[in-house]
N, CA, C and O atoms as a GROMACS GRO file, in nm:
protein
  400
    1UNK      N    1   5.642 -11.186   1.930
    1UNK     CA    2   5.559 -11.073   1.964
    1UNK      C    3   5.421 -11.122   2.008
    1UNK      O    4   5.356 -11.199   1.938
    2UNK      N    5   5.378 -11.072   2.130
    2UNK     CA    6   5.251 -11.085   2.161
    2UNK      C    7   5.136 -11.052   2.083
    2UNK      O    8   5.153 -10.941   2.034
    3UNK      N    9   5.002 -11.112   2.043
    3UNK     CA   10   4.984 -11.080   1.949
    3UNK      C   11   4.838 -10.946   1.973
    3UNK      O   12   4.778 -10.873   1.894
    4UNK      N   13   4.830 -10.970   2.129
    4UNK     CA   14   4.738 -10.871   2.153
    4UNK      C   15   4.789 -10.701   2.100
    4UNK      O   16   4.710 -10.611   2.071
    5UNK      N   17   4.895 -10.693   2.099
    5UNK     CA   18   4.933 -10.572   2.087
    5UNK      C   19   4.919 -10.512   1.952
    5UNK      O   20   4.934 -10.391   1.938
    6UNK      N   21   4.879 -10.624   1.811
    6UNK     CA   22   4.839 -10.599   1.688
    6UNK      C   23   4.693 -10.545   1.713
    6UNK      O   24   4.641 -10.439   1.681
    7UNK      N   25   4.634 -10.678   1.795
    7UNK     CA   26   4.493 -10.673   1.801
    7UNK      C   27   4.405 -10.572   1.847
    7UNK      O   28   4.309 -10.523   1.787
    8UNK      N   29   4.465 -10.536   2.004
    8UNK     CA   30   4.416 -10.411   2.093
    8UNK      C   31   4.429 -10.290   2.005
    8UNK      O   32   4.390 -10.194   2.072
    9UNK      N   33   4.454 -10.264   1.926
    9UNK     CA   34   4.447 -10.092   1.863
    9UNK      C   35   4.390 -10.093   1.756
    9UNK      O   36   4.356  -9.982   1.714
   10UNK      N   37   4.360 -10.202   1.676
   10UNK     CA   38   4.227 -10.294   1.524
   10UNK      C   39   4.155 -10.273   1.644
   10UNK      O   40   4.140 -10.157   1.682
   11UNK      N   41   4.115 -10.355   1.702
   11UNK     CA   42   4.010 -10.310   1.804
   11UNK      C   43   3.949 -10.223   1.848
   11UNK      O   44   3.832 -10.216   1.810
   12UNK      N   45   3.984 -10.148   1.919
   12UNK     CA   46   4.007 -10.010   1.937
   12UNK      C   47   3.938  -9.910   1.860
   12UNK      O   48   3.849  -9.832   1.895
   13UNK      N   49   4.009  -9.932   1.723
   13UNK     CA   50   3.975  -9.820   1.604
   13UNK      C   51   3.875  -9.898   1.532
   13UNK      O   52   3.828  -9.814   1.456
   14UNK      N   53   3.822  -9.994   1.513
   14UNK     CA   54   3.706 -10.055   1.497
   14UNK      C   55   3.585 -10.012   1.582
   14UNK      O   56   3.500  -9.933   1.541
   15UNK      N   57   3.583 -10.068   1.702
   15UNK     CA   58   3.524 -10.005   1.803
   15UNK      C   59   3.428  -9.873   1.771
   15UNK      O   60   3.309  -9.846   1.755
   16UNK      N   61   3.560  -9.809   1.773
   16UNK     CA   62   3.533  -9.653   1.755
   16UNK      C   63   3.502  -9.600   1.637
   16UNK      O   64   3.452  -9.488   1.638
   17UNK      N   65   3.527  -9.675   1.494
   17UNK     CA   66   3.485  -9.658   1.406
   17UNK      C   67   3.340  -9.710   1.369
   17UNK      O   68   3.274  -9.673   1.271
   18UNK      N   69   3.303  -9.795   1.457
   18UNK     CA   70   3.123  -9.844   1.417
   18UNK      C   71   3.070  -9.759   1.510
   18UNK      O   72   2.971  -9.702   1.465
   19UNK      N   73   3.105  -9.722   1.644
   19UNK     CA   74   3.009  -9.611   1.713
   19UNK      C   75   3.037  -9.507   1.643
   19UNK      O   76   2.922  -9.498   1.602
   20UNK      N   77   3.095  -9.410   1.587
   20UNK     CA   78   3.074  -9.362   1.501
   20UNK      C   79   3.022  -9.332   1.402
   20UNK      O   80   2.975  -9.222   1.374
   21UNK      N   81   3.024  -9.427   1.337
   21UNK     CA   82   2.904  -9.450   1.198
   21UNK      C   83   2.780  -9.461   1.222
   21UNK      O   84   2.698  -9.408   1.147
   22UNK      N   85   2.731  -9.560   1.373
   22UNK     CA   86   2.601  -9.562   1.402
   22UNK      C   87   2.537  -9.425   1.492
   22UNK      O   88   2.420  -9.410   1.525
   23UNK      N   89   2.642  -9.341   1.517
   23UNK     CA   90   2.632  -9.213   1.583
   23UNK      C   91   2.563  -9.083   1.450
   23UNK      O   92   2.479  -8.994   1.434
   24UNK      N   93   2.647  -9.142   1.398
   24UNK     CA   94   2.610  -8.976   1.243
   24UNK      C   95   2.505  -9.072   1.156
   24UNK      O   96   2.412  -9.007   1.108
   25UNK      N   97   2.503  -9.191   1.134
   25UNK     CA   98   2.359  -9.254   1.065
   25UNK      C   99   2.264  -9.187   1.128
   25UNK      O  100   2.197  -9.103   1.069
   26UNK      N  101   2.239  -9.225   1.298
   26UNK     CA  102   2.103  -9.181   1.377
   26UNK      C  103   2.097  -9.021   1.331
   26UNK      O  104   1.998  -8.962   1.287
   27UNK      N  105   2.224  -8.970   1.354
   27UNK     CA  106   2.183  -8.821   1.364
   27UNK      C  107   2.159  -8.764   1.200
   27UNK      O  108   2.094  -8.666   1.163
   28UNK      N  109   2.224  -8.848   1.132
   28UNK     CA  110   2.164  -8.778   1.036
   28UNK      C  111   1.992  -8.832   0.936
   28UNK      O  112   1.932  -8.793   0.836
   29UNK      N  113   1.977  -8.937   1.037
   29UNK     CA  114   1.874  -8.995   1.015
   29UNK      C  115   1.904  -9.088   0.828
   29UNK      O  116   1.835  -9.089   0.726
   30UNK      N  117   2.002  -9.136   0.855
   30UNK     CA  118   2.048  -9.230   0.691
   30UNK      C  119   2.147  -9.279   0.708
   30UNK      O  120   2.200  -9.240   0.812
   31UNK      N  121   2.224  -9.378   0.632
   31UNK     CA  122   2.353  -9.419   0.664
   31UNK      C  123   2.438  -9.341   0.646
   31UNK      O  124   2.455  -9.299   0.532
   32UNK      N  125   2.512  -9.300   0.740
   32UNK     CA  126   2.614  -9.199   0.702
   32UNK      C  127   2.764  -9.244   0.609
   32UNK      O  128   2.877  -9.201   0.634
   33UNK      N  129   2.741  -9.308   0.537
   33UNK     CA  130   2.897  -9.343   0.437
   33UNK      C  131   2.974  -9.228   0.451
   33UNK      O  132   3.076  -9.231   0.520
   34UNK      N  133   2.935  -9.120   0.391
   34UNK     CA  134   2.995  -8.959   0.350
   34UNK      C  135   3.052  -8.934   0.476
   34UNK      O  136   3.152  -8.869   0.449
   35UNK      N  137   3.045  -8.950   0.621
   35UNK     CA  138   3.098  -8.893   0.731
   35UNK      C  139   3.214  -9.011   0.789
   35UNK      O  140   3.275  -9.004   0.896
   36UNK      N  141   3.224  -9.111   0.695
   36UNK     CA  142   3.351  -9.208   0.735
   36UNK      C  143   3.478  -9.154   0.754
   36UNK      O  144   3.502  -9.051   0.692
   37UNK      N  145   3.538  -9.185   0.802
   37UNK     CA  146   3.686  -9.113   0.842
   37UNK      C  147   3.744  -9.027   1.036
   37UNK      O  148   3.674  -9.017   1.138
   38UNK      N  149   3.878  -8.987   1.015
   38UNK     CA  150   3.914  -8.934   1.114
   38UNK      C  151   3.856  -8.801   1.176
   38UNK      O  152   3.829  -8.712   1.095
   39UNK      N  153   3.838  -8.780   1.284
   39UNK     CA  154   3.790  -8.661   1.360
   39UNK      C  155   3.665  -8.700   1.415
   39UNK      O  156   3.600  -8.797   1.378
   40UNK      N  157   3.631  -8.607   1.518
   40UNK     CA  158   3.504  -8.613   1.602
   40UNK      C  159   3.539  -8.677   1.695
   40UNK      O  160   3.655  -8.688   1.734
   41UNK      N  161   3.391  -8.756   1.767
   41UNK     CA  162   3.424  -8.822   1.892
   41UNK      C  163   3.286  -8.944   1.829
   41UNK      O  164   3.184  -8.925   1.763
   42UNK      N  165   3.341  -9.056   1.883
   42UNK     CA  166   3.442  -9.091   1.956
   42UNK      C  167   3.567  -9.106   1.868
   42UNK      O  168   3.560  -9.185   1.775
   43UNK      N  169   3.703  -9.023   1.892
   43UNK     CA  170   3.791  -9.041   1.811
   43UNK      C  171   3.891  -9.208   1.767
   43UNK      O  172   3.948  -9.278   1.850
   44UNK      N  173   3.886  -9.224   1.661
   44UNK     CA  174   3.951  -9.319   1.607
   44UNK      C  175   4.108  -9.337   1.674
   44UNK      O  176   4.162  -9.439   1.716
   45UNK      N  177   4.161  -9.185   1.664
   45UNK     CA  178   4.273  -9.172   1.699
   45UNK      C  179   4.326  -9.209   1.873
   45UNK      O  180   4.426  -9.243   1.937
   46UNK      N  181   4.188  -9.177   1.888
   46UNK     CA  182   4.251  -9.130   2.011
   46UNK      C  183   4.217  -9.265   2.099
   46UNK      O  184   4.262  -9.277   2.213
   47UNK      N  185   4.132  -9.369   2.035
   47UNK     CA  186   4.096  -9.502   2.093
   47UNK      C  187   4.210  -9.580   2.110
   47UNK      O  188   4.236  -9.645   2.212
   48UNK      N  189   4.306  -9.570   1.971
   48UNK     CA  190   4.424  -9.620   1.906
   48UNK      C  191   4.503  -9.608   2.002
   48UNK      O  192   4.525  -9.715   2.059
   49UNK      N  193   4.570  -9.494   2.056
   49UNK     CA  194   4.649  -9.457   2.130
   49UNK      C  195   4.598  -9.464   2.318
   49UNK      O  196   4.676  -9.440   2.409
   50UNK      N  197   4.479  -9.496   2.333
   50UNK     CA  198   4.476  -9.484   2.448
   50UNK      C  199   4.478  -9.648   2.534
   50UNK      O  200   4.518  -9.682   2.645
   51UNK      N  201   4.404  -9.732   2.404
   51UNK     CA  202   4.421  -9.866   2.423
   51UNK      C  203   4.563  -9.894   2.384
   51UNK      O  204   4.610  -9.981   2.458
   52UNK      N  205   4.638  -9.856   2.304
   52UNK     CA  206   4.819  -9.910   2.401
   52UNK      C  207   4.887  -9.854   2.506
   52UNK      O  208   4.969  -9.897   2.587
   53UNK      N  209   4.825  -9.727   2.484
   53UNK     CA  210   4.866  -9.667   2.595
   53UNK      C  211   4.829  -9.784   2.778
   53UNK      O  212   4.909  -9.837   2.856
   54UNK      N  213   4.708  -9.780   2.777
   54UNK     CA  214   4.652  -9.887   2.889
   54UNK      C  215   4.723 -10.031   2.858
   54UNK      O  216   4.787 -10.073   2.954
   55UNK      N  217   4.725 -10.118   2.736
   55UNK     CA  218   4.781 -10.266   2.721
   55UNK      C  219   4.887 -10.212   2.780
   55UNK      O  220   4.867 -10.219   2.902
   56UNK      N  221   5.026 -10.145   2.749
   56UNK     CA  222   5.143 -10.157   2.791
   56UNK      C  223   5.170 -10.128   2.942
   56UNK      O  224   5.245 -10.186   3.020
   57UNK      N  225   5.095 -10.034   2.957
   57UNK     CA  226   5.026  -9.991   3.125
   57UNK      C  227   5.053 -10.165   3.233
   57UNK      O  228   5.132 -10.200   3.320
   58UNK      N  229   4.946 -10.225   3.167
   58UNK     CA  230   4.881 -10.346   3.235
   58UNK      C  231   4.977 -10.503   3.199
   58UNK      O  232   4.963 -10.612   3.254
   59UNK      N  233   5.085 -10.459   3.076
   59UNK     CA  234   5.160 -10.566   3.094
   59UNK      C  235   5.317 -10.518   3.087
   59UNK      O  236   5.406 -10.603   3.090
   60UNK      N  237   5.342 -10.403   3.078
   60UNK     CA  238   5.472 -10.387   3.085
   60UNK      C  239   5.475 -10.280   3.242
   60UNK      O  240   5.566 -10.216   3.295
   61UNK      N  241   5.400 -10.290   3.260
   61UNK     CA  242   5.381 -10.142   3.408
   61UNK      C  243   5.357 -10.029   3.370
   61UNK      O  244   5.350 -10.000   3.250
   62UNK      N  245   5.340  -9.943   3.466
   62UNK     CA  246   5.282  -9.802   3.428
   62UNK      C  247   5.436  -9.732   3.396
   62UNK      O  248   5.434  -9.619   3.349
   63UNK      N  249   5.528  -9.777   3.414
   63UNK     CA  250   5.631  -9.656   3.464
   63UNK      C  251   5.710  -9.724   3.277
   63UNK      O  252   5.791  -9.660   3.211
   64UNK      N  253   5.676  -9.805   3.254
   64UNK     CA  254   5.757  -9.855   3.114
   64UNK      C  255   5.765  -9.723   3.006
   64UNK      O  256   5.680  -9.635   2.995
   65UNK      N  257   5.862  -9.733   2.946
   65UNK     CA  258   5.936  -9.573   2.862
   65UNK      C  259   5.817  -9.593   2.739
   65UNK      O  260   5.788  -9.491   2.676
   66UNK      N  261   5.750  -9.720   2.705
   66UNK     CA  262   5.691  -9.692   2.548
   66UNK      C  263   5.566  -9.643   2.582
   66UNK      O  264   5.488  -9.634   2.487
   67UNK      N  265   5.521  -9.606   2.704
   67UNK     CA  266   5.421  -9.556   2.760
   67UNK      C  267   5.406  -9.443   2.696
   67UNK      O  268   5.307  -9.415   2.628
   68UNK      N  269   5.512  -9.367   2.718
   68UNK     CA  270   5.519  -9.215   2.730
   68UNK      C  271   5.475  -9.176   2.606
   68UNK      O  272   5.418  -9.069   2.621
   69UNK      N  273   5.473  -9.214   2.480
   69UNK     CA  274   5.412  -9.212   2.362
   69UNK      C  275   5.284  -9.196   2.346
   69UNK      O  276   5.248  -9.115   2.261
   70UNK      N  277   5.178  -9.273   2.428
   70UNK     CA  278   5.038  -9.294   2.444
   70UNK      C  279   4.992  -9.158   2.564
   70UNK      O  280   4.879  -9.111   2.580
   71UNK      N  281   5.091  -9.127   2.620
   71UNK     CA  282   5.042  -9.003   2.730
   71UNK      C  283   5.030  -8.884   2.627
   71UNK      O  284   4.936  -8.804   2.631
   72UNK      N  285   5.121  -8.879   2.543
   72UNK     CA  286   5.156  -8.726   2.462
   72UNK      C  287   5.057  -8.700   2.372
   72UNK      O  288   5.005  -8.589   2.357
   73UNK      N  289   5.024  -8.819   2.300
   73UNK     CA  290   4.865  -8.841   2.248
   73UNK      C  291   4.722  -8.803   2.334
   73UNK      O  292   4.632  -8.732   2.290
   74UNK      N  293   4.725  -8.868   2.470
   74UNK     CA  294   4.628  -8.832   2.566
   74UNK      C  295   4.622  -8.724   2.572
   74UNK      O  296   4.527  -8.660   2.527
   75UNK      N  297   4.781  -8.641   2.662
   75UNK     CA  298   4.752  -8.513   2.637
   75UNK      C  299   4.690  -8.400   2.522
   75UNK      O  300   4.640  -8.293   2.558
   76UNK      N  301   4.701  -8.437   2.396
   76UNK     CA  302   4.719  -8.362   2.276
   76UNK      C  303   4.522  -8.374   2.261
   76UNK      O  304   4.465  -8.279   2.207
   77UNK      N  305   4.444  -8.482   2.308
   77UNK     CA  306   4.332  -8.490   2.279
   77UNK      C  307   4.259  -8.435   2.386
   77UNK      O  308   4.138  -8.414   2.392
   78UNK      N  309   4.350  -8.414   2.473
   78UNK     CA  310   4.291  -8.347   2.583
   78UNK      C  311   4.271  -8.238   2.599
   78UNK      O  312   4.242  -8.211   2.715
   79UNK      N  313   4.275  -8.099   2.482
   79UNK     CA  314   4.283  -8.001   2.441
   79UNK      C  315   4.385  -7.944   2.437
   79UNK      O  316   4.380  -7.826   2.473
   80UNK      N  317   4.510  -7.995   2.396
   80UNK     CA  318   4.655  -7.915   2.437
   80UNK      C  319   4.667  -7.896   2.228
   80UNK      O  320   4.763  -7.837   2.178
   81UNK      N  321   4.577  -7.944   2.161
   81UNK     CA  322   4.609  -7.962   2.015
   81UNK      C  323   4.610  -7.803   1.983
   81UNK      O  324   4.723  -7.754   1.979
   82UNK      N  325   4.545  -7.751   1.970
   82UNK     CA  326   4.515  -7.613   1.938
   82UNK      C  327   4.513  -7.505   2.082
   82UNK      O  328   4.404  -7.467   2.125
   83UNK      N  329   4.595  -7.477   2.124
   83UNK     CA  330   4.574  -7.419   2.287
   83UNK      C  331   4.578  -7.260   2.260
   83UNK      O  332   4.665  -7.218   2.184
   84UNK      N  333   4.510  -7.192   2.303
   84UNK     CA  334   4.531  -7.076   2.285
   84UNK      C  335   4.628  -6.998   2.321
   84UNK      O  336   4.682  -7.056   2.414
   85UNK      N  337   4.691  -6.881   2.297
   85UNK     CA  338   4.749  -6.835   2.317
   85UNK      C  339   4.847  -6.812   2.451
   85UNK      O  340   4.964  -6.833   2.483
   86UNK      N  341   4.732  -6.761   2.506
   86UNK     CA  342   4.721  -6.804   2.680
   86UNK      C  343   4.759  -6.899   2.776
   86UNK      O  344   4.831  -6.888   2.876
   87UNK      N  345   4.695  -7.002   2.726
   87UNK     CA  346   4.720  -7.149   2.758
   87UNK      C  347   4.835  -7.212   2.735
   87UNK      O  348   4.879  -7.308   2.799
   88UNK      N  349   4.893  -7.147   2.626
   88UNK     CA  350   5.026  -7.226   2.564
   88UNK      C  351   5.134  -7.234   2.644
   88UNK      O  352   5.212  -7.319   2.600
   89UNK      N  353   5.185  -7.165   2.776
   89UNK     CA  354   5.283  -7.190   2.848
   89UNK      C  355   5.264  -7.347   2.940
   89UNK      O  356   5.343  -7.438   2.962
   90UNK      N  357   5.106  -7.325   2.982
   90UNK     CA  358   5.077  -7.467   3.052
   90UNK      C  359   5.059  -7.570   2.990
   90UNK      O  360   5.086  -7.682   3.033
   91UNK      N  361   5.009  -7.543   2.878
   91UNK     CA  362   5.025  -7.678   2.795
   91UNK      C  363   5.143  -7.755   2.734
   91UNK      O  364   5.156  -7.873   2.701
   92UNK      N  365   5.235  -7.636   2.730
   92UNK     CA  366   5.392  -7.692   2.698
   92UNK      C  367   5.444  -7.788   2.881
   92UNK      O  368   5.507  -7.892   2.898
   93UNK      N  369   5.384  -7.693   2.983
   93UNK     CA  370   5.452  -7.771   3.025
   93UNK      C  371   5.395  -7.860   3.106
   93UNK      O  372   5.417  -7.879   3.226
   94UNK      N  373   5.291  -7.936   3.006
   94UNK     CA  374   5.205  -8.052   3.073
   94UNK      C  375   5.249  -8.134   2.956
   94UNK      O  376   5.280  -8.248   2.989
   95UNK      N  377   5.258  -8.114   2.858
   95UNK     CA  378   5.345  -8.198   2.780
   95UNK      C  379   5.467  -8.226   2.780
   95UNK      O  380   5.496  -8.331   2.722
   96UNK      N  381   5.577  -8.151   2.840
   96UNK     CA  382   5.688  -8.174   2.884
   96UNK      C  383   5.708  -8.208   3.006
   96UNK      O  384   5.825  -8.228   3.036
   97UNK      N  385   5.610  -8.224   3.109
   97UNK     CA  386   5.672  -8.328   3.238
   97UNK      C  387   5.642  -8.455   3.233
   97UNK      O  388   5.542  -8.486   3.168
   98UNK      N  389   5.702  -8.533   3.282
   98UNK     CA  390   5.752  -8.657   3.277
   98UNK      C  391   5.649  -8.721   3.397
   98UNK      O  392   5.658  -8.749   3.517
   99UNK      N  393   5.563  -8.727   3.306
   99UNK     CA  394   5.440  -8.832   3.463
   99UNK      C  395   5.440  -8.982   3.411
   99UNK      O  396   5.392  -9.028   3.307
  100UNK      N  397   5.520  -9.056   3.530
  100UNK     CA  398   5.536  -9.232   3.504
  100UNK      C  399   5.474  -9.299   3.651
  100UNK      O  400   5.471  -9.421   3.666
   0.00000   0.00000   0.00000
């Protein structure tokens, strides 16, 4: 196993976990310990998934099937998580087409 593919998403969620922390320290003017964890921006989650999403992109091709995992995530952070009522027919079917 390649070993970037451990590394790139520690990365990633590291990354995104110190801009984070140095994001709610400034704003809250103190170290923010108490605001550690998932949610907000820049999301942890969504660093995770977008950096394999891109590694597998760039070494297995864009059109590779383990892709499609890292799109459904993209999509889902892309506001399809909570969609309103309204919205919910297009968002089903932006999550159900098949873009490779």
């Amino acid at each position: 196993m390649d070993l970037s593919y451990a590394i790139t998403p520690f990365a990633a969620w590291l990354t995104a976990g110190v801009l984070k922390f140095l994001i709610n320290s400034i704003k809250a003017r103190q170290l923010a310990f108490g605001l550690i964890g998932y949610g907000g921006l820049p999301s942890n989650h969504s660093a995770i998934d977008s950096s394999m999403a891109t590694l597998i992109a760039l070494k297995e091709g864009i059109s590779h099937p383990l892709r499609s995992g890292g799109n459904s995530g993209l999509y889902r952070h892309a506001g399809c998580k909570y969609p309103a009522a309204a919205d919910r027919k297009t968002c089903d079917k932006l999550q159900s087409s098949d873009i490779r």
